[in-house]
C-alpha positions in Angstrom: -9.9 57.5 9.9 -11.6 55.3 12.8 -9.6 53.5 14.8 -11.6 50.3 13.7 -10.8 51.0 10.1 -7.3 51.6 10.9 -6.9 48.2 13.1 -8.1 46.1 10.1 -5.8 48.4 7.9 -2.7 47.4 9.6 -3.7 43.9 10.2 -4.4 43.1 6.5 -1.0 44.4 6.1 0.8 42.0 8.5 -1.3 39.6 6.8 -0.1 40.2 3.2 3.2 40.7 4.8 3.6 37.5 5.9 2.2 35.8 3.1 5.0 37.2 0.9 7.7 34.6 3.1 5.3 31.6 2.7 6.3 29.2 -0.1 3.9 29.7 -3.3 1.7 26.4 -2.3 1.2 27.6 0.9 -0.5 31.0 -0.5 -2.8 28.9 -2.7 -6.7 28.3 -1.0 -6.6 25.7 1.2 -9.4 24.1 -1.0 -6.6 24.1 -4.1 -4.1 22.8 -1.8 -6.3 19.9 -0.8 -6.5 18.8 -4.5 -3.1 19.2 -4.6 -2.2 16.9 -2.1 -5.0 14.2 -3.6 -3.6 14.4 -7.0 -0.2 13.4 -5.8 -0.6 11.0 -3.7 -2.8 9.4 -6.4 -0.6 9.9 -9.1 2.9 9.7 -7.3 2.5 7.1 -4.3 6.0 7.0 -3.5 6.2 10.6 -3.1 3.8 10.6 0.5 5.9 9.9 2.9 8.3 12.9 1.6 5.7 15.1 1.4 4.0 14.5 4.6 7.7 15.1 6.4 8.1 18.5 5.3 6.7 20.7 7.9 4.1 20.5 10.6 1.2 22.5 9.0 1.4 20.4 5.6 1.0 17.3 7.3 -1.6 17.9 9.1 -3.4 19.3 5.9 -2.6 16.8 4.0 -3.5 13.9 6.1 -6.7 13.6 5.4 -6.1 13.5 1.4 -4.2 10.6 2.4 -7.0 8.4 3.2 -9.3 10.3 0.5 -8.2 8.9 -2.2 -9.1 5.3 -3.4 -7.4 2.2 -1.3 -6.9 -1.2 -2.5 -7.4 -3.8 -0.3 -7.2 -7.8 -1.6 -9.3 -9.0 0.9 -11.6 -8.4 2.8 -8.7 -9.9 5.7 -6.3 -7.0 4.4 -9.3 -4.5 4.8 -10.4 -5.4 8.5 -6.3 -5.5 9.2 -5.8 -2.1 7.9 -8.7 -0.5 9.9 -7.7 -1.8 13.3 -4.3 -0.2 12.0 -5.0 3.1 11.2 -7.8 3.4 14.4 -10.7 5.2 14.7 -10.0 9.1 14.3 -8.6 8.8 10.4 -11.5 6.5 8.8 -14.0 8.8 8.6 -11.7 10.4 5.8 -12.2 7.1 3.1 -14.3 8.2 0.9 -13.0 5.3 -1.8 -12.2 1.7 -1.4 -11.7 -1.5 -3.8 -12.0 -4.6 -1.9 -11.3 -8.1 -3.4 -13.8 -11.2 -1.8 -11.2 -13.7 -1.1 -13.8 -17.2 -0.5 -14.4 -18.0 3.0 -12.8 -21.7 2.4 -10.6 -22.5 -0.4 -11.6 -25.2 -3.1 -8.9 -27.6 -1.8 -10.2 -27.2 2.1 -13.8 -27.9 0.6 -12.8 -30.8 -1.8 -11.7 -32.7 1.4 -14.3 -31.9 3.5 -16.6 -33.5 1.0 -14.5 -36.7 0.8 -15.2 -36.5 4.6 -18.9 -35.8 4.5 -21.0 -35.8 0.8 -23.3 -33.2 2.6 -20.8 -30.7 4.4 -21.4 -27.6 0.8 -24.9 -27.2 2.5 -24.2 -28.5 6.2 -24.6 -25.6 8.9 -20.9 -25.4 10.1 -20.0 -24.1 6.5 -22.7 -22.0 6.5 -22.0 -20.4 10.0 -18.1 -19.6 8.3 -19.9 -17.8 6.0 -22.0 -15.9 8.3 -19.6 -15.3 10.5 -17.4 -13.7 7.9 -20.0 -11.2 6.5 -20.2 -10.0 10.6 -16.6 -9.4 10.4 -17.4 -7.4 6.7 -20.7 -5.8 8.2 -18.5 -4.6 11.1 -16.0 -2.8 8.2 -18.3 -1.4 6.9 -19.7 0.3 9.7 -16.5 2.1 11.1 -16.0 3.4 7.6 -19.5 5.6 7.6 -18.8 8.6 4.9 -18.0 5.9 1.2 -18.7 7.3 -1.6 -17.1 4.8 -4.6 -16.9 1.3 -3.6 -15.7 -1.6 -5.5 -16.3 -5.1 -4.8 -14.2 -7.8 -7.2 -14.5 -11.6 -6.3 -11.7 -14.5 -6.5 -11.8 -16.3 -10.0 -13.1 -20.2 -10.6 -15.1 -19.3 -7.4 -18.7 -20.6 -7.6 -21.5 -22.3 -5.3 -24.6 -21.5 -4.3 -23.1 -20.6 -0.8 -20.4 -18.2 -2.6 -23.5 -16.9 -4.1 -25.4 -16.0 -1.3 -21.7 -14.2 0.3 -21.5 -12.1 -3.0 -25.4 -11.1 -2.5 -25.3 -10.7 1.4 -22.4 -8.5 1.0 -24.0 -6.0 -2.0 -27.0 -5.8 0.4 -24.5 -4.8 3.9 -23.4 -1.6 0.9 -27.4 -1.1 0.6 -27.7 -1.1 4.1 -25.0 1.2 5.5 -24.0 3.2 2.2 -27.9 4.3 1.0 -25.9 7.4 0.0 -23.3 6.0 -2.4 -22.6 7.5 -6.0 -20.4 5.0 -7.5 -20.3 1.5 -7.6 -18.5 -0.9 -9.4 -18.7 -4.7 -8.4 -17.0 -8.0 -10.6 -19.2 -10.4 -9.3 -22.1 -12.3 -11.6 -24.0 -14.4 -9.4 -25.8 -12.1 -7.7 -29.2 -10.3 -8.1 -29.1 -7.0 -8.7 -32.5 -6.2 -6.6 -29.8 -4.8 -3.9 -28.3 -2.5 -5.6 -31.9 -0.8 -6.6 -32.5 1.2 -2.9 -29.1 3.4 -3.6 -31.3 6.2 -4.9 -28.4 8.5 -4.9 -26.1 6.3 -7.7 -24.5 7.9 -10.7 -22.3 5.4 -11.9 -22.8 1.7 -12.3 -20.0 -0.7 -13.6 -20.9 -4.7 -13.6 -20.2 -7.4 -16.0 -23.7 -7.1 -17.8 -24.6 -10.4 -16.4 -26.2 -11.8 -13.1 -28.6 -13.7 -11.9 -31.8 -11.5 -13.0 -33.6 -11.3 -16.5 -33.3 -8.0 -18.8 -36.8 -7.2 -17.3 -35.9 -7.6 -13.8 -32.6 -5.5 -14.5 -34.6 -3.1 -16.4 -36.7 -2.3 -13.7 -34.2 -2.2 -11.2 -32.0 0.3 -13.5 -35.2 2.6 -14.0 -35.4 3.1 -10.0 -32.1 5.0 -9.7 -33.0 8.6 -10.3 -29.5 10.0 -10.5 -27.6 7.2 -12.6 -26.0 8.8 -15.7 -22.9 6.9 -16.5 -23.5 2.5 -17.3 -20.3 0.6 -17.7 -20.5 -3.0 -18.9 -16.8 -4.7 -18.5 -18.0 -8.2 -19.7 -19.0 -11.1 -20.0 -17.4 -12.8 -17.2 -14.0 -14.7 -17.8 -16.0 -17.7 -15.9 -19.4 -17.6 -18.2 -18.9 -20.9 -19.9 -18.3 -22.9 -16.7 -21.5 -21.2 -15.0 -23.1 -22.1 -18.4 -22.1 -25.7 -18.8 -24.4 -28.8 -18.8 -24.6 -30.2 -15.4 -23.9 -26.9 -13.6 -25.8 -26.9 -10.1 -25.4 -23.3 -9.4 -27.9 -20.4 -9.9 -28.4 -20.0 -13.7 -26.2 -16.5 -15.0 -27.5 -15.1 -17.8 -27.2 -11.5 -19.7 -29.1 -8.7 -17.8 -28.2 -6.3 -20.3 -29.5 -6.0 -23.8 -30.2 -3.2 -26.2 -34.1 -3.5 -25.2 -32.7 -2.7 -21.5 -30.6 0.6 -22.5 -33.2 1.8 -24.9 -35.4 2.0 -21.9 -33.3 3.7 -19.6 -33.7 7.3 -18.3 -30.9 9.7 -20.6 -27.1 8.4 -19.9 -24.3 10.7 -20.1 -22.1 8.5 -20.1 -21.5 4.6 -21.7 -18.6 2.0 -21.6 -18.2 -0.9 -23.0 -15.1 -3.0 -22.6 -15.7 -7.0 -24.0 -13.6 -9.7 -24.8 -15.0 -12.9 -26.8 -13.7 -16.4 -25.8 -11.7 -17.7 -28.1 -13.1 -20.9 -27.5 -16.6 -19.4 -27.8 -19.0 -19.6 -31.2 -20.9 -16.7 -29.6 -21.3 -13.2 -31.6 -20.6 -10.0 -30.1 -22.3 -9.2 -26.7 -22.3 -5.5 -26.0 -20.0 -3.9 -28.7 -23.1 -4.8 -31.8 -25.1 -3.3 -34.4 -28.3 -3.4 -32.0 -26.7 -2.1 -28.6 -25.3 1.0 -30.4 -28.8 1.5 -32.4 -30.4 1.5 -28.7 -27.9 4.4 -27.7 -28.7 5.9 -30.8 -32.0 6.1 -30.5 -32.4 6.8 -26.2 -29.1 8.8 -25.1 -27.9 10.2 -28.7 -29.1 14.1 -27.4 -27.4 13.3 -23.8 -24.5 11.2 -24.1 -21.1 12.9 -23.2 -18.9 10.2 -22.7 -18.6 7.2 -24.9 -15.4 4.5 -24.4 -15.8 1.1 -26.0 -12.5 -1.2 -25.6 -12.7 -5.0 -27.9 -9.8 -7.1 -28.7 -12.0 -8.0 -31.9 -12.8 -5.7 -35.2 -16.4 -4.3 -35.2 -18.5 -5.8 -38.2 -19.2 -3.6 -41.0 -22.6 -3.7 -39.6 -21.4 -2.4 -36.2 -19.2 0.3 -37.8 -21.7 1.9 -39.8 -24.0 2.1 -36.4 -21.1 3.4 -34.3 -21.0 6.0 -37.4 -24.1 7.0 -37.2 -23.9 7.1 -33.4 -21.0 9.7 -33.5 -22.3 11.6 -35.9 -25.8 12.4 -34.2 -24.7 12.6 -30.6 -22.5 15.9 -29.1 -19.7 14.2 -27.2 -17.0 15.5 -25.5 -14.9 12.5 -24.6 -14.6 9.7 -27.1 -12.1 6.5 -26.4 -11.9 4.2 -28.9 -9.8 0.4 -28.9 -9.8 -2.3 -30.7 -7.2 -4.0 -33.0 -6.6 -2.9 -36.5 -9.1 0.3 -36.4 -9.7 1.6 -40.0 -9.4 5.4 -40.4 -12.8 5.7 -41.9 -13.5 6.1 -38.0 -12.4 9.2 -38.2 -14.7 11.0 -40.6 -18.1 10.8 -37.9 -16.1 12.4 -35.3 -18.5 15.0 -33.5 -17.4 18.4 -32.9 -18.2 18.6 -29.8 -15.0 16.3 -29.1 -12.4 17.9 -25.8 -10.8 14.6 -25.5 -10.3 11.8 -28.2 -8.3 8.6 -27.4 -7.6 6.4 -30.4 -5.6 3.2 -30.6 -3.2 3.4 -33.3 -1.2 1.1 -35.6 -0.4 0.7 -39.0 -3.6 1.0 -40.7 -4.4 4.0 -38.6 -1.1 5.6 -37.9 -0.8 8.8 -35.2 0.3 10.6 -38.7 -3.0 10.1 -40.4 -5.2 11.4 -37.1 -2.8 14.3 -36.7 -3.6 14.9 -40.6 -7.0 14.9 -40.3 -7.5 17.0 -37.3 -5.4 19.8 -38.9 -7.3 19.9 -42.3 -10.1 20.0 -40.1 -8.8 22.6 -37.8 -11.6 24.7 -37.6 -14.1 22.0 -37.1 -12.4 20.4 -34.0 -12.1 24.0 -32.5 -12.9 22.3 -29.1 -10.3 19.5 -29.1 -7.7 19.8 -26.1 -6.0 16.8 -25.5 -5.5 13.6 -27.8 -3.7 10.3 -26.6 -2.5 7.7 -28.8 -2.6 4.2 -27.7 0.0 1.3 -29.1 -0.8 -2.3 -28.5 0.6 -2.9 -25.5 0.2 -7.2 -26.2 2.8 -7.1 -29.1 5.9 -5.2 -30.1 5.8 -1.9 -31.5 7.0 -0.9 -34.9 9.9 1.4 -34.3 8.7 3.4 -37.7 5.3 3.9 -36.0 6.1 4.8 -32.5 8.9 7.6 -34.0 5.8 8.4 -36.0 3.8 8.8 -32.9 6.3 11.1 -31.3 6.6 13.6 -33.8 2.7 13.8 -34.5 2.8 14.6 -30.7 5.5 17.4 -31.3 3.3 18.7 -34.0 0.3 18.6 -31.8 1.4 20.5 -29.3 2.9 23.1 -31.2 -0.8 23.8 -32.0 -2.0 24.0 -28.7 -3.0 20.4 -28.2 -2.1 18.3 -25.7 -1.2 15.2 -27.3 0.1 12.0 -25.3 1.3 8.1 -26.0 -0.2 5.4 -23.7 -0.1 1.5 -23.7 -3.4 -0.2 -24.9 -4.5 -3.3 -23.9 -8.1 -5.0 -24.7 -9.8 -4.8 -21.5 -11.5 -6.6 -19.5 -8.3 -5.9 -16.9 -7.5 -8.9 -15.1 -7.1 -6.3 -11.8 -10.9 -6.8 -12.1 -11.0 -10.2 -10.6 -9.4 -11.6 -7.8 -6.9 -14.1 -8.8 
């Protein structure tokens, strides 16, 4: 044997040998391993500091993971705080950030100063605050070069022409220095959303449906993103009838959105809709309607992958039967469904396709009746891995149905199905503004 041949022999050996005595994470890839480390830190916070204390080599690993995952910040204050904190040679690690816009000067500061001086909303030295607080933003943003998923959220009852123009200059800093970003998600309505067109690179858009722009401006600027492919619509704004009021001075918000806007878009695959109507409100359904589905329907039926919609009102019957038809023509493999008092007649246009199903239940559509109907249609769901039942989280739950719950869950599982319970509430979240 050559002596190269042999040297390599014996030094796979040694290799193997000592990879016997490492613990069983520490044989894994180092790529496995990474997503390790993200998936705990996301999932069990608390657990990070333990972890990164148990040896040299897995802190130094997992470091980085630390600062990969997605950080909250509540202002823009905490976010500036935290970086001169951490220092330069960790930040090229955030991939993910959520940042809420506190207001440059509260309502009370402002309501004084205009006692003061009539003229001081549109006078210069406000103005310069402002200025000089997207520098401070623009200056973030810069020593945080590699985002990828950004979310911007704004403070409730927070309007103004000025506040405006600090919600639209700070979308245009992310167009500037993030030209690359995938994801974005931003709570804010009285913008334009001409910015966010130059992120050529964006899958995954998530506003309130609503801005300063018309359906055709929207439509336009939605058509010059190549790569989006997933639209989520978390609306309308908690604060649309104040910015809709007679006598309101600010920019005019409207909805951006319609069903003419999403039957023109390139293939999506994947759509959310999460509404709540104001109960104070006359107005009819926004987003979760007879029309919007048709549109999806009709456009993003043969693409569509991924379809959650989230309502704390019942669908019409004319809404049902085009969320019917919707399911039945399109090949999904994740389907989330909420809204109070669901009617198991959903269940019968279920695709095939489905992986994942989530379905709030409750009496009129119990855990019992889904597990039923998936087992008498066993061979038709052959692709269905995980289910997760969702109780109304707002009121108390019927001991009859959540022991229901549990023992469709046992039954489930004993079937190969990963089946799971979960709190439900009508979203839009209130973690999506700023209070």
């Amino acid at each position: 044997m050559p002596r190269k041949t042999l040297q390599q022999g014996i030094q796979a050996s040694k290799t193997i040998s000592r990879q016997a005595y490492l613990p069983p994470l520490m044989r894994m890839p180092l790529e496995i391993r990474e997503q390790i480390y993200g998936e705990v830190f996301a999932a069990l916070p608390r657990a990070t500091v333990g972890l990164l204390q148990t040896c040299r080599r897995l802190y130094t690993e997992a470091q980085p993971s630390l600062f990969k995952r997605s950080l909250p910040f509540t202002s823009q204050h905490d976010l500036l705080d935290w970086i001169r904190h951490v220092g330069p040679d960790h930040l090229h690690h955030v991939r993910s950030i959520r940042v809420n816009l506190a207001n440059v000067i509260s309502s009370s500061q402002l309501n004084e100063l205009s006692l003061r001086s009539p003229d001081c909303r549109s006078s210069s030295p406000i103005s310069r605050l402002y200025e000089q607080e997207l520098q401070r933003l623009s200056t973030a943003f810069q020593l945080l070069p590699n985002i990828q998923d950004m979310t911007i959220c704004k403070q409730r009852n927070c309007h103004g022409d000025l506040v405006g123009r600090f919600y639209e200059n700070a979308l245009a800093l992310l167009a500037r220095y993030y030209p690359r970003l995938q994801s974005l998600a931003f709570y804010v309505d009285q913008v334009s959303l001409e910015v966010v067109s130059s992120l050529r690179q964006l899958r995954r858009l998530r506003f309130t449906g609503y801005s300063t722009c018309s359906p055709q401006q929207t439509c336009k600027v939605l058509q010059s993103l190549p790569q989006l492919e997933q639209l989520e619509l978390f609306g309308p704004p908690p604060d649309l009838p104040f910015q809709q009021r007679a006598g309101y001075t600010g920019q005019y918000v409207g909805q951006s959105v319609t069903p003419d806007v999403v039957r023109r878009l390139r293939p999506l695959k994947s759509f959310t809709v999460c509404e709540i109507r104001d109960p104070l409100s006359d107005e009819d359904e926004v987003f979760f309607q007879e029309d919007m589905l048709l549109a999806l329907l009709e456009a993003h039926s043969r693409s569509l992958r991924k379809l959650v919609i989230s309502t704390d009102f019942q669908p019409s019957e004319e809404t049902s039967e085009s969320l019917a038809k919707l399911l039945s023509a399109s090949s999904l493999r994740h389907l989330d469904l909420g809204w109070p008092a669901m009617h198991s007649s959903i269940l019968e246009p279920l695709p095939s396709t489905l992986h994942k199903l989530q379905l709030t239940v409750h009496p009129s559509l119990t855990a019992e009746a889904i597990g039923k109907y998936i087992y008498v249609e066993e061979d038709f769901f052959q692709y269905l891995s995980s289910i997760t039942f969702r109780i109304d989280g707002r009121r108390a739950c019927p001991p009859q149905l959540l022991a229901n719950t549990r023992e469709t869950i046992r039954r489930l599982k004993s079937v190969g199905i990963a089946a799971f319970v979960d709190t439900w509430h009508p979203v839009i979240s209130k973690a999506s503004f700023a209070t």
